[in-house]
C-alpha positions in Angstrom: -45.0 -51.4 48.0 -47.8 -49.1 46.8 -45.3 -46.1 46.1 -42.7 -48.5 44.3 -45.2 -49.6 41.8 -46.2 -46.2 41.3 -46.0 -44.5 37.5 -43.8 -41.4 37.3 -45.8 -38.5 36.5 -44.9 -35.8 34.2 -42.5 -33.1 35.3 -44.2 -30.0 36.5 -43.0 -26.4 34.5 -43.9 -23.0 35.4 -43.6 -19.9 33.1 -41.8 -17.0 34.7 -40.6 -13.9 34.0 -36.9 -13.2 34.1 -34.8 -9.8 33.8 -31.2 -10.4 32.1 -28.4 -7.7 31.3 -27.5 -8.6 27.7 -25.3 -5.7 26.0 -23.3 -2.6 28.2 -21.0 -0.9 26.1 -20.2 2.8 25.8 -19.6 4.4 22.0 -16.9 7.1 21.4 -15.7 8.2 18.3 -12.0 6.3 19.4 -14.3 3.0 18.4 -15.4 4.0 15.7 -12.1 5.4 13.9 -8.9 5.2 13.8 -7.0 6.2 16.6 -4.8 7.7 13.9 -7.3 9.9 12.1 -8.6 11.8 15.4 -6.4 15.0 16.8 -7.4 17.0 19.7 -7.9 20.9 19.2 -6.9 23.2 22.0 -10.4 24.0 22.9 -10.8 20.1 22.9 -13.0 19.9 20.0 -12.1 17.1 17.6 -10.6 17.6 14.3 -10.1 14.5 11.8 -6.8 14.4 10.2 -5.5 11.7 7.5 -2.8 11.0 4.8 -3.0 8.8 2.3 -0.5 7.8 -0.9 -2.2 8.1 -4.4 0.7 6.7 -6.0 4.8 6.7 -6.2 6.8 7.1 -9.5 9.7 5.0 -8.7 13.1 3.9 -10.9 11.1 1.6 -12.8 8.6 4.0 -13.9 11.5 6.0 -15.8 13.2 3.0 -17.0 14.6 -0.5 -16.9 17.8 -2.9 -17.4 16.8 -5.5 -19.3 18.6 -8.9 -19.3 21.2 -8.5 -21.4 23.7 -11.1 -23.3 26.6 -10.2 -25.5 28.7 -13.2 -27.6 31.9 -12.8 -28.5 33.7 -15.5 -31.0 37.4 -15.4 -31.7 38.4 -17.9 -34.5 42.2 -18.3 -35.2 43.3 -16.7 -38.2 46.0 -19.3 -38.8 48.2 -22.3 -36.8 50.3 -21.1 -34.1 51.7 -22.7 -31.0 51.5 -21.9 -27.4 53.7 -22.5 -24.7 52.7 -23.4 -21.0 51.9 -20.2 -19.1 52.2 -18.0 -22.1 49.5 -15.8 -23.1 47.8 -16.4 -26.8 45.0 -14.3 -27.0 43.6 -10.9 -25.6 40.9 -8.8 -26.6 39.0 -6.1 -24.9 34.9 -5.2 -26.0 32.5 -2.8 -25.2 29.2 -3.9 -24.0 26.1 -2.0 -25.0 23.0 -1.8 -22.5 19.9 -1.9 -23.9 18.3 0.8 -21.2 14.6 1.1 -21.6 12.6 4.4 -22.6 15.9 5.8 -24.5 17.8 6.9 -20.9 21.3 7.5 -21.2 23.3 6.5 -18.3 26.6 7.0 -17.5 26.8 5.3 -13.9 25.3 2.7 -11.9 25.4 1.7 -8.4 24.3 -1.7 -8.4 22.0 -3.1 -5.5 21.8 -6.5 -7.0 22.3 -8.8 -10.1 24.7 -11.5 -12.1 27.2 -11.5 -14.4 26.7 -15.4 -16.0 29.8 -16.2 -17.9 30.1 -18.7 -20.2 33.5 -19.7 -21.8 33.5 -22.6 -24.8 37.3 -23.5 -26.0 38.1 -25.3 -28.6 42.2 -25.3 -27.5 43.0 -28.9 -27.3 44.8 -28.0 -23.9 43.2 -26.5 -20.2 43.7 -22.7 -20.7 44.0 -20.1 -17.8 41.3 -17.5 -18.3 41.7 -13.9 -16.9 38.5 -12.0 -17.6 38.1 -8.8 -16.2 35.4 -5.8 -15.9 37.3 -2.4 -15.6 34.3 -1.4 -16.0 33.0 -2.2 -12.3 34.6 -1.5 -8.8 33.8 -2.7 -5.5 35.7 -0.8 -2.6 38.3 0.6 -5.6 38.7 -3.1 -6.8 38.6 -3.9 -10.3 36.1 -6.8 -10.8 38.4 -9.6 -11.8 37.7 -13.7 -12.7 40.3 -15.9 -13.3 39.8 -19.7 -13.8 40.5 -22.7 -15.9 38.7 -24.0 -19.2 39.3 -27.7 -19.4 40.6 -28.6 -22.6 38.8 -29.4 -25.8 38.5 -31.9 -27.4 37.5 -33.2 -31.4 33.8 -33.6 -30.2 33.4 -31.4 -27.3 34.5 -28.1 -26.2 36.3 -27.0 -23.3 33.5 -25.4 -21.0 33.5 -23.1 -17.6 30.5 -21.3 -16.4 30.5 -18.5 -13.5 28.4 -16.5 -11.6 29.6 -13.2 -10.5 27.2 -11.4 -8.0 27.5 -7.2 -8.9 25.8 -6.5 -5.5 27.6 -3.2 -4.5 29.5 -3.1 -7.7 30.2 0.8 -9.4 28.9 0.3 -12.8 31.2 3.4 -15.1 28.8 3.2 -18.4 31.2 5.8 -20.2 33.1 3.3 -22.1 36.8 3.6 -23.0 36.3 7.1 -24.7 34.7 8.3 -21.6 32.0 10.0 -23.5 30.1 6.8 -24.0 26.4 6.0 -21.9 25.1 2.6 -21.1 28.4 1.0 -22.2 30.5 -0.9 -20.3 34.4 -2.6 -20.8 35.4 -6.0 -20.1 38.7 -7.6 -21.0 39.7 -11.7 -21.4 43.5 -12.6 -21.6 43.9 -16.2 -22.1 46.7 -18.3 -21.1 48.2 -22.0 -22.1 47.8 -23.8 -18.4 51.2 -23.4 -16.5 51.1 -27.4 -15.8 50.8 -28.5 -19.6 53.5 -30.9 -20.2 54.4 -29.6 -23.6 53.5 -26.9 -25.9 49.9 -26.8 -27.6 49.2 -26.6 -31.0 46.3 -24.1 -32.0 45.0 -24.8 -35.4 43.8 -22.4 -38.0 39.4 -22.2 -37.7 40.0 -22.9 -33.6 37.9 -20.7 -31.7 37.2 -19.4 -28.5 33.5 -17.9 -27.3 32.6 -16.0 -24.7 29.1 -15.5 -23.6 28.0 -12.6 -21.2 24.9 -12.1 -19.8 23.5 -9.5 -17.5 20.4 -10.9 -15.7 18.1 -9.2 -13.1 20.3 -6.1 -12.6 18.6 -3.5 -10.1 20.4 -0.8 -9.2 20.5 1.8 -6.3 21.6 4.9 -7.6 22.1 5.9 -11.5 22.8 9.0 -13.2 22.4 10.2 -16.3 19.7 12.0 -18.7 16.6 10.4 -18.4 15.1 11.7 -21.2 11.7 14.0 -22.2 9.3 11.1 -21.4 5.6 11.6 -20.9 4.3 9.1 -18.1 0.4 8.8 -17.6 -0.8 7.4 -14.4 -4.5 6.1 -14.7 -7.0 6.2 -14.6 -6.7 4.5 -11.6 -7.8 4.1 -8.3 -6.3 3.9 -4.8 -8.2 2.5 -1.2 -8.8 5.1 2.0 -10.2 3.6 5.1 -10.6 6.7 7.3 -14.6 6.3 6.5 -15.3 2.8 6.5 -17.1 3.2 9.8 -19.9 5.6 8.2 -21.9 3.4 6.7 -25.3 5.8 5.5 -26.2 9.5 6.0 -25.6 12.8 4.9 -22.8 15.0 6.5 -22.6 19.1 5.9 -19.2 20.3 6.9 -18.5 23.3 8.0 -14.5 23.3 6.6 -12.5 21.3 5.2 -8.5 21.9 4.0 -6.7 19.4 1.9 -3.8 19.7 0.4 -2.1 17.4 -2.6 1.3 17.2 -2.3 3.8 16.2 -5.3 6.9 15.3 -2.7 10.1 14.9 -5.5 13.0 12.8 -4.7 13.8 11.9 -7.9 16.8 14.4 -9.6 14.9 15.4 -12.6 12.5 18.2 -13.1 9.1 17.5 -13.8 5.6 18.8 -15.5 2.2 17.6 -13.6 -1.0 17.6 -15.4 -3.9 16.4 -13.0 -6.3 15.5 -15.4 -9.2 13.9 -13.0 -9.3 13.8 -8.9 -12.4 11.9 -7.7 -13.5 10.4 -5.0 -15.8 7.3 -5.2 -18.3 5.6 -2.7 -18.5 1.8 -3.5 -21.6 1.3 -1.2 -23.4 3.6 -2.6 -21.9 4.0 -6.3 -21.6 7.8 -5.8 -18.7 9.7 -7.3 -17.5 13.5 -7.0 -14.7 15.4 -9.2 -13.0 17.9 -7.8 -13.5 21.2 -9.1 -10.3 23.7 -8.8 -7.7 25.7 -10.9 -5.3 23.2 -10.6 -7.4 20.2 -13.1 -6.0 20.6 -16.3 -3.3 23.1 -15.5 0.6 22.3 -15.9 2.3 22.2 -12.8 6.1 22.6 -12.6 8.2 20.2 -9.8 11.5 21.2 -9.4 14.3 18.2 -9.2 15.6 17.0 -5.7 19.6 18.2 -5.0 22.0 15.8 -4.4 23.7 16.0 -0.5 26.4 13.9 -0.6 25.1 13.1 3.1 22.2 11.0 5.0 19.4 11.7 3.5 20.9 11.2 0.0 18.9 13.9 -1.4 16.7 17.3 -0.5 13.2 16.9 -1.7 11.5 19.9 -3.1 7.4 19.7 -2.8 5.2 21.3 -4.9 1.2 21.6 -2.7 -2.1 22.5 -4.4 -4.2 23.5 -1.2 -7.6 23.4 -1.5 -10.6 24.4 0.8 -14.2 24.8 0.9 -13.6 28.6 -0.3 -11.5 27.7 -3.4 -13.3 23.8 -4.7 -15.7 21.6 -3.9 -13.3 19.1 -2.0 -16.1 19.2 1.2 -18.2 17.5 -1.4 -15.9 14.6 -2.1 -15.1 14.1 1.8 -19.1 14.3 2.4 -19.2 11.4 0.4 -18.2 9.0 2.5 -15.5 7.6 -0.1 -13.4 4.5 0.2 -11.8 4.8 -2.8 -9.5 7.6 -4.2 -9.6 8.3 -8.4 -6.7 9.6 -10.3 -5.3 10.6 -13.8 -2.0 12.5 -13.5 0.0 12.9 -16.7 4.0 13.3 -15.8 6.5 15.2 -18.4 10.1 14.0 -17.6 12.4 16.9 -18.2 10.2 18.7 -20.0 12.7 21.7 -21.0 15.9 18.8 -22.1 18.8 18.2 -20.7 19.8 21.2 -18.8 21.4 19.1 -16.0 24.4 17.9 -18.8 23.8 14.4 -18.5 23.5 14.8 -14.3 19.8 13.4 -13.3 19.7 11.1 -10.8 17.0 8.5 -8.7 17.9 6.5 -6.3 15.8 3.4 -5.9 14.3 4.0 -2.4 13.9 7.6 -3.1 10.8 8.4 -5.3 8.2 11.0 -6.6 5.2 10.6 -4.0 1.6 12.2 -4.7 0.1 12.1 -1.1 -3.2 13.8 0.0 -3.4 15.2 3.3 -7.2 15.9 4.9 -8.0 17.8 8.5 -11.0 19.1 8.8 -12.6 20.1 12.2 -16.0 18.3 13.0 -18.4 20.9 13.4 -21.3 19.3 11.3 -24.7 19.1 10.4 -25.8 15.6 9.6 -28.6 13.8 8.8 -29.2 9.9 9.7 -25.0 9.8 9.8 -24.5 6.2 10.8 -21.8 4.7 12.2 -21.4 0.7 13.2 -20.1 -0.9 15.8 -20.4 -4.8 16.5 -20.7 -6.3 20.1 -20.0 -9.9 21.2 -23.2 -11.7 22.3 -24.6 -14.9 23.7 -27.6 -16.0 25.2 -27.2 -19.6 26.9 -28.6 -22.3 25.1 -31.9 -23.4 25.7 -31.9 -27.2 27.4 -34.5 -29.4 29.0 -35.2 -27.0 31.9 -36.7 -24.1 30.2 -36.4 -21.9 27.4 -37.4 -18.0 26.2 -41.1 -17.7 25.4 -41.7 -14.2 24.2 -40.1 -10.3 25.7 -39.2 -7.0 25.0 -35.9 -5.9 24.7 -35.2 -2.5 26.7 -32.8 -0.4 25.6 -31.2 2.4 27.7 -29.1 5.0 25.9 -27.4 7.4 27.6 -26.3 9.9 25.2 -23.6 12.9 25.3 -24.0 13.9 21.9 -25.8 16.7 20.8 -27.5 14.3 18.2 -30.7 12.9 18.1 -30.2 9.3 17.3 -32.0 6.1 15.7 -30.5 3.0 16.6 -30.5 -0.1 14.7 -29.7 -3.8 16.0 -28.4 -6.6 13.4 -28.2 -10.2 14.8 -25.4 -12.2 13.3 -23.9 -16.2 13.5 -20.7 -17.3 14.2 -20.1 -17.5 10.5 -21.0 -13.5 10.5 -24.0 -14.4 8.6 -26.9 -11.4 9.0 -29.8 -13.5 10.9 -32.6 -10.4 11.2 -32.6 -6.9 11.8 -34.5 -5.1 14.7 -35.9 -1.9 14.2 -36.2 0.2 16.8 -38.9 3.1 16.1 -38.5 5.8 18.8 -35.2 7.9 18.6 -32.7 8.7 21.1 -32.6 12.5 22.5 -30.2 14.3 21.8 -28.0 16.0 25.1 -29.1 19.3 26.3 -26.5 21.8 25.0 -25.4 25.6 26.5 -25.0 28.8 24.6 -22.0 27.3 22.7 -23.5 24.4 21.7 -21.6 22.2 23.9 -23.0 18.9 25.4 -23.6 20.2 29.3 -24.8 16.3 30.4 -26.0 13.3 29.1 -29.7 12.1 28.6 -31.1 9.0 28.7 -33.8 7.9 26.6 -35.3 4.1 27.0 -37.2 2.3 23.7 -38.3 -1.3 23.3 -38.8 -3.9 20.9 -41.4 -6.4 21.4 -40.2 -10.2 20.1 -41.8 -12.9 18.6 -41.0 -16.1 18.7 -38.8 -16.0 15.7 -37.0 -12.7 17.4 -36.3 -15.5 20.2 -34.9 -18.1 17.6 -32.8 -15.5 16.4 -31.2 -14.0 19.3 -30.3 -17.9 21.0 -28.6 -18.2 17.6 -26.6 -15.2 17.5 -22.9 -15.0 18.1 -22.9 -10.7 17.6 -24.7 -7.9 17.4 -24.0 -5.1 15.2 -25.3 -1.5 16.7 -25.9 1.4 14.2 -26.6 5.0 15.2 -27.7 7.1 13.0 -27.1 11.2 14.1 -29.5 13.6 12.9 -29.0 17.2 14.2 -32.2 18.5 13.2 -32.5 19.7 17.1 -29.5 22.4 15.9 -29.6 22.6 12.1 -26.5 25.0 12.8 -22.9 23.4 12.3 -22.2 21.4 15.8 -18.9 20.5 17.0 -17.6 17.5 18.9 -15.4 17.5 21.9 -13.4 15.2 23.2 -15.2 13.0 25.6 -18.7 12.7 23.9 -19.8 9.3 24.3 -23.5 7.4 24.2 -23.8 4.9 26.7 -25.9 1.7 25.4 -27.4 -1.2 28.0 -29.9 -4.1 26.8 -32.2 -5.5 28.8 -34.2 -8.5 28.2 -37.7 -8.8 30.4 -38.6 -12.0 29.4 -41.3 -14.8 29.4 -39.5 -18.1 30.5 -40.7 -21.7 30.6 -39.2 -23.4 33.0 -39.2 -27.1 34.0 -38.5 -29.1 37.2 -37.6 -32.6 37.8 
């Protein structure tokens, strides 16, 4: 009876300490770049390589097919009459493309578009129309509608409407003399309806009125003369993402080869004028023009030759190669850039028409400008970062204990021949920067031999100390973002990397823990 009336006392709690693995992840440059952008040298050293596209002149860059609509009214001259299934009119026209830019062509391969065809008849009896493009072939068919027009009457007139899809349709823009460009024939015969009971009057002032309308042509393939047309391109900027990974730092490198290549699939000859090549930093609004013989200096691209085969066409290539011997480009790679800057000028047949009317483009074949990099890492840097982020989670504290106060150990094992400086981020679920932690000592670089070549790894250990807010912070964090920064001021000489240099990281938390009992 004594112990059941008895008041609970309060629960005991002990603070103790507690050792708990936190991070273990291993760093090679595979995590850290594209698996696209690294190649493997012979000796195993590790060149990056990358290709990017600045920009494509495609068929729309030289010119367009705008919608086009062509009405044709035929008014009676005088009373006549028609019998069933006789014909009582006919007319042929030439229609007239209004091709952008001043290009001439004389054929078209169309890849898709409409014909909408209207047809307004004031013949007080259904009439049979035949209209017909000789003009356009599919498969050595003729493109041929024929239909009825209901008949007219005193207040409304007759009316058909049709939509003729060109898909795959050869457009002959020569016209009926042949010697025509961007013309085209079509041809309407019209015919008294075979099942009219009786003959039809068609009075004096009667008309018929055809309206035709091209609408959203695109084609394949075209030929003609394109014209002397002077394109600019830019200024204007394109992304790269082979460096999004180095985030701060200075990089020295020891060579560097690019080359800018002007790939030409388009059947006219060209002029190139590079007027500006930059390369621009965003994160640290840094930009460097390239310096070379080619800025400012016309370049001649010949046109791409017709095959009659698969591929359509033989590209010809014109490269400007430059290297740390012959520019600056190492400059504009150092930079860390994200963000390619361009102003090309392009002269379109720049000596006339010397092909007679025989240039060519086909819509999936286009001038490319692409810029191929490879350069070998052998390197001198200074506080070159790169970032990696780690999934993290401490338990949440509950009623039976919680962190007091630790260190954080951190055991790097590196096999770089770097020294490095590592830098933790905590972040939320909502990738929302909670605090940085600043570790002061660095992490030794690996003992190299006579080649400079990493001959083991070596571990270094550094702690941070955390406060109470530290603690907040890391039960609140979802991620942890790990930044090394390289200096090789161990080997100021250009180092290389080999395939199979890796830093090995491992947090430890020695903790102070409160923990409560029932």
């Amino acid at each position: 009876m004594v112990f059941a009336c008895r008041k609970d006392f309060e629960r005991p709690s002990w603070d103790v300490d507690l050792l708990a693995p936190l991070i273990r992840t291993t760093l090679t440059l595979n995590d850290l770049l594209p698996d696209s952008v690294i190649q493997v040298n012979p000796d195993t050293s590790i060149k990056l390589v990358f290709q990017t596209t600045i920009f494509n002149i495609e068929m729309d860059s030289l010119f367009k097919i705008p919608d086009t609509t062509v009405t044709e009214v035929y008014i009676f001259p005088f009373n006549s009459v028609a019998n069933p299934g006789n014909s009582f009119y006919s007319t042929n026209k030439q229609v007239t493309l209004n091709v952008s830019n001043g290009v001439e062509l004389n054929y078209a391969l169309v890849e898709s578009g409409f014909i909408e065809l209207e047809i307004f008849s004031q013949i007080k009896e259904k009439i049979i129309i035949t209209y017909t493009v000789p003009s356009a072939t599919k498969n050595g068919d003729t493109l041929v509608i024929k239909d009825i027009v209901d008949a007219g009457t005193f207040s409304q007139d007759g009316y058909l409407k049709k939509i003729i899809n060109l898909s795959g349709y050869e457009l002959d823009l020569t016209g009926v003399s042949k010697s025509e460009v961007n013309t085209f024939i079509t041809r309407a015969v019209a015919t008294v309806d075979t099942n009219a009971l009786t003959p039809v009057t068609i009075s004096m002032g009667e008309k018929i009125t055809y309206k035709n309308t091209l609408v959203d042509i695109v084609p394949y393939f075209v030929r003609g003369y394109f014209g002397t047309q002077q394109i600019h391109f830019g200024p204007a900027t394109t992304n790269i993402s082979a460096f999004n990974q180095f985030t701060a730092g200075t990089l020295d490198l020891e060579q560097v080869d690019v080359t800018l290549d002007f790939k030409n699939g388009i059947g006219v000859d060209a002029q190139l004028v590079v007027n500006q090549f930059a390369t621009i930093s965003t994160s640290t609004a840094n930009t460097a023009n390239l310096s070379h013989t080619s800025i400012g200096t016309p370049l001649n691209l010949n046109r791409a030759q017709l095959t009659y085969s698969v591929p359509e066409v033989n590209f010809t290539h014109y490269n400007i190669a430059m290297n740390t011997a012959n520019s600056n480009i190492d400059q504009l790679i150092e930079l860390f850039p994200n963000q390619l800057l361009y102003d090309i000028n392009l002269n379109v047949n720049p000596f006339g028409n010397i092909s007679g009317g025989n240039d060519f483009v086909y819509k999936k074949h286009t001038l490319e400008t692409n810029l191929n990099v490879e350069f070998p890492l052998s390197l001198v840097a200074n506080n070159l970062t790169l970032q990696d982020t780690v999934d993290f989670n401490i338990p949440s504290e509950s009623e039976n204990g919680r962190i007091i106060d630790g260190t954080l150990f951190i055991y790097a094992n590196n096999g770089y021949p770097f020294d490095a400086l590592l830098k933790l981020a905590l972040y939320d679920e909502n990738n929302n920067l909670l605090q940085n932690l600043s570790v002061n000592n660095y992490i030794q670089s690996a003992p190299v031999d006579a080649f400079l070549k990493v001959i083991s790894k070596k571990e270094s250990v550094v702690a941070i100390s955390l406060t109470p807010t530290d603690v907040d912070n890391l039960y609140k964090a979802k991620k942890i973002v790990l930044s090394i920064a390289f200096t090789t001021a161990a080997q100021p000489q250009f180092i290389k990397i080999y395939e199979g240099y890796s830093i090995d990281i491992k947090v430890v938390g020695d903790f102070s823990y409160t923990t409560n009992f029932n």
